[in-house]
Structures are given as C-alpha cells and as structure tokens.
C-alpha positions in Angstrom: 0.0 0.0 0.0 1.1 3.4 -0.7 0.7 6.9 0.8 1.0 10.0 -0.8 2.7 12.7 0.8 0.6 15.8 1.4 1.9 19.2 1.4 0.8 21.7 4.2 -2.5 22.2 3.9 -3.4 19.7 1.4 -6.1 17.9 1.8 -7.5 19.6 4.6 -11.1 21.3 5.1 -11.3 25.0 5.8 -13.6 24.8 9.6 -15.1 28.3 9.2 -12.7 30.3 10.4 -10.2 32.5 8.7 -6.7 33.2 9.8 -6.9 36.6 8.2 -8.5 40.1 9.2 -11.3 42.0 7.7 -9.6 45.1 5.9 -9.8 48.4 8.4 -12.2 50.9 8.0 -9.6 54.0 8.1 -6.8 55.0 5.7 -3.9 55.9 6.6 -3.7 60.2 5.9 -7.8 60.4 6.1 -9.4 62.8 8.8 -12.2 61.7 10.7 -14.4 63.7 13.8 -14.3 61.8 16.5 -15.4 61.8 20.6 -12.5 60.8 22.5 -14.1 57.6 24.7 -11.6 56.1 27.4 -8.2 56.5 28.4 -5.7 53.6 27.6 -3.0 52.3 30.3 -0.5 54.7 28.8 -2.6 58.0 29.2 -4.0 58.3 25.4 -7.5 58.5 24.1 -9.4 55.8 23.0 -12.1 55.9 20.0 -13.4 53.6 18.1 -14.2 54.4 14.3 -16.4 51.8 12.9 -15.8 49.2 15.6 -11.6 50.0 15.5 -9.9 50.8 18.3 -8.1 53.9 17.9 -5.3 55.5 20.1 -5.1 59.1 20.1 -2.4 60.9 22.5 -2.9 64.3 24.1 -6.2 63.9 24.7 -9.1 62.9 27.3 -12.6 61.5 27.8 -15.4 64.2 26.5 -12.8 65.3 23.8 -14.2 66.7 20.0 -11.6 66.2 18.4 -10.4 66.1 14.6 -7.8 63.2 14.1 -5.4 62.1 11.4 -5.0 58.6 11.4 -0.9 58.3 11.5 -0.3 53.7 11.7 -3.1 50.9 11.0 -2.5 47.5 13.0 -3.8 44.2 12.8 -6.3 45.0 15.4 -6.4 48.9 16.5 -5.1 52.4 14.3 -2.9 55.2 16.2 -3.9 58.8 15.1 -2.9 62.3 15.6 -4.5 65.2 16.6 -5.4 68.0 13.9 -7.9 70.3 15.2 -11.5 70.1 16.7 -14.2 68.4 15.6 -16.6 70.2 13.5 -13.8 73.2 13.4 -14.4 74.0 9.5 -18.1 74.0 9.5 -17.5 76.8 12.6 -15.2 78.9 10.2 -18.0 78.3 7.5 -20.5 79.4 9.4 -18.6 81.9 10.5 -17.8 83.8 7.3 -21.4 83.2 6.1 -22.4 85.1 9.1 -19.8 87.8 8.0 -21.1 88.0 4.2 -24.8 88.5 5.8 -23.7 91.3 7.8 -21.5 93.3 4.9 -24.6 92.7 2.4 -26.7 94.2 5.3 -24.3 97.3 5.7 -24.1 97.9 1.5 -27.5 98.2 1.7 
C-alpha cells in the first residue's frame, strides 16, 4: 500500500474560520471627527471608528476632536490630533455670518 505525501495544507477542510482580518475601515492620511471615549494604560485617548480601536495621544474623555489617522494595526489604528471636531463648518459658518452682515451694511 502506498501513501502520498501531502503538502501543508493539502487535503485539509477550511472549519469556518479564517486566519486573516477584515480590511480596516480607516486610511492611513484620512481625517475623521471623533469623541474621545476612554483613556488607555499609557494616558492616550481611546475611539473607536467603525468598531476600530483607535489611540489618540494628548487627549481625554469628552474630547471633539479632529484626528489624522498616523499607523493601522492588525487589530487597532494610532492617530494624531489635527484640530476640533466640526472646526471648518465653525469657520464656515462663520464667514457666512460675515457676508450676511457686509450685504446688510451695502444696503
């Protein structure tokens, strides 16, 4: 009787469960408007983007903050701070506001 020699893997069934990760829903360089949730064990800010852990430094609980996501991991994403949240629809509004009252004035 004879055996054949199987390579790794060969011949074996798949049992449901992948070895891989689902891909990560950030990009590195992308902005995102987050609230800062928890603090981690070394003092950053924890948020989670789509169910992604993400470690922001510099900042606290209650935080609005604008982040730049800076590394991607198997399992979490490290970001940076860039501004606050919501910071350019301020300065929109802002110089909206300003346009209503010169229009207001020329009149």
């Amino acid at each position: 009787m004879r055996y054949e020699r199987r390579g790794r893997g060969e011949g074996r069934e798949r049992r449901g469960f992948s070895r891989g990760f689902p891909p990560k829903p950030v990009e590195i360089g992308k902005e995102y408007d987050v609230e800062i949730q928890e603090t981690s064990r070394r003092g950053e800010g924890i948020t989670r983007i789509k169910g992604l852990v993400t470690f922001v430094p510099n900042t606290k609980p209650g935080d609005h903050v604008r982040i730049k996501i800076t590394r991607i991991s198997r399992r979490f994403a490290e970001a940076e701070v860039v501004g606050e949240a919501g910071a350019e629809e301020a300065e929109a509004e802002a110089e909206e506001e300003e346009e209503e009252i010169e229009e207001d004035e020329a009149e």
